[in-house]
N, C-alpha and C positions, 0 to 999 in steps of 0.2 A: 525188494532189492533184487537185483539180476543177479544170475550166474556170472563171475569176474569181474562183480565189484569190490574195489576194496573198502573193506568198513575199517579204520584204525579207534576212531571212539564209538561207544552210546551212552548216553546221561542217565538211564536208567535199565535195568534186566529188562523191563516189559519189551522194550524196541527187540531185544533178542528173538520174537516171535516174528517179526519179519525178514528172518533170513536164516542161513544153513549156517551152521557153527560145530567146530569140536571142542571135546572138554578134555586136556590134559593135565600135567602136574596132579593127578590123581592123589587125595589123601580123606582116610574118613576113620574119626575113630568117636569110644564113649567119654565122656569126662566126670571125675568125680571131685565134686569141691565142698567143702564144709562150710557152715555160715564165718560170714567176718573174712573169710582166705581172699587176696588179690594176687590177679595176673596184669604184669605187664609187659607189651611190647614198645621192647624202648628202639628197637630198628624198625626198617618199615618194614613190613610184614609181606612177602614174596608170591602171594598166591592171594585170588579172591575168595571169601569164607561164606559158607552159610553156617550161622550157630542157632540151634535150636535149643531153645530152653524148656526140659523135658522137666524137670524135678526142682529147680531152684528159681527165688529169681537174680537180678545182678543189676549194678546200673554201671553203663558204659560211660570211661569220660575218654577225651581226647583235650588238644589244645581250644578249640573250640566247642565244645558242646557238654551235657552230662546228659546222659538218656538213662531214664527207668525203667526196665525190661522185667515185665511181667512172665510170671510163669506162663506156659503154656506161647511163649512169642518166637516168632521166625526172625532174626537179625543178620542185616546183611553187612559183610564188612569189606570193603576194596582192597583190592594190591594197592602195600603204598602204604596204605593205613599206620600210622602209631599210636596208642591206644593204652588202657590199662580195664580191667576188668575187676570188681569188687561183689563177692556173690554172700547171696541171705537167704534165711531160712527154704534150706534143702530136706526136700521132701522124702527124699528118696535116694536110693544107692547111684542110679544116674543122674549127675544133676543137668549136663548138656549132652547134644550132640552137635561134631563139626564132620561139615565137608568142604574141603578146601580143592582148587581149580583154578585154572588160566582157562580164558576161553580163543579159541583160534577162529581165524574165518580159513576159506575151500583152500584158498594157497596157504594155508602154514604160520599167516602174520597174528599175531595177538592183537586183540582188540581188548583195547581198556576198558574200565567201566567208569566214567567221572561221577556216577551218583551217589550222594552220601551215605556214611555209614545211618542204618537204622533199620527199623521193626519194617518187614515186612509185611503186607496186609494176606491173613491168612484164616481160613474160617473153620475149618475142617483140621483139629489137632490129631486127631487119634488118626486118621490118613497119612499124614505128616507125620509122626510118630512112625507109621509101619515105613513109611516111603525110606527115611532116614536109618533106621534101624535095618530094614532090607540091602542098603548100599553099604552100611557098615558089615554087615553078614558077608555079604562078596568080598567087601575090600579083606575081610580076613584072612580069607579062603587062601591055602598054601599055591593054591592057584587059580589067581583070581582072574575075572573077565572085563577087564575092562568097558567091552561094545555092555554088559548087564549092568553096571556100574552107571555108565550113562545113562 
């Protein structure tokens, strides 16, 4: 993609690697859930998510779909999304982590992401784990950096 194109969709994150993009709407923290506990988003959900399932697993429904998300998986969730979340045997004191974002192109316009919610393909947990846990560490920070963030 050239400099001063406008991209408004991509059907999936990978296309993101063919061009320049910023990430706003910054938010990233750790979640603790106990077996049996559910989340629901009954609005559409304002920001794109990545959830990481550090400690538990959970399975995702929506209107359309029910997904089983194993420990150890990368889930991606769209702006827009309504959703409910149902989490089981937690391992441990963190059961996720999220980072949530809008993603911008060079002018300012948000670009949607139309690809569906699900498990991203991910081989390397314990990377993923530092990557995710390093971004939550900044996002704490009483002064955080944004440009390290991304």
């Amino acid at each position: 993609m050239q400099a001063g194109d406008v991209m408004k969709n991509v059907d999936s994150l990978a296309k993101l690697y063919s061009t320049d993009y910023n990430l706003t709407r910054l938010f990233a923290m750790k979640q603790f859930w106990k077996n049996g506990r559910r989340f629901s988003m009954n609005r559409p959900r304002p920001t794109n998510a990545l959830f990481f399932l550090c400690g538990c697993e959970a399975v995702y429904n929506n209107n359309l779909q029910s997904i089983k998300v194993p420990c150890g998986s990368l889930f991606f969730i769209p702006k827009g999304s309504t959703y409910s979340w149902t989490f089981y045997n937690d391992e441990s004191s963190v059961s996720a982590l999220l980072f949530e974002f809008i993603i911008n192109d060079d002018r300012g316009d948000e670009i949607a992401i139309t690809q569906e919610a699900g498990i991203l393909p991910f081989s390397d947990y314990e990377l993923l784990k530092i990557l995710f846990e390093n971004i939550i560490d900044e996002f704490q920070k009483p002064l955080s950096s944004p440009p390290k963030i991304k």
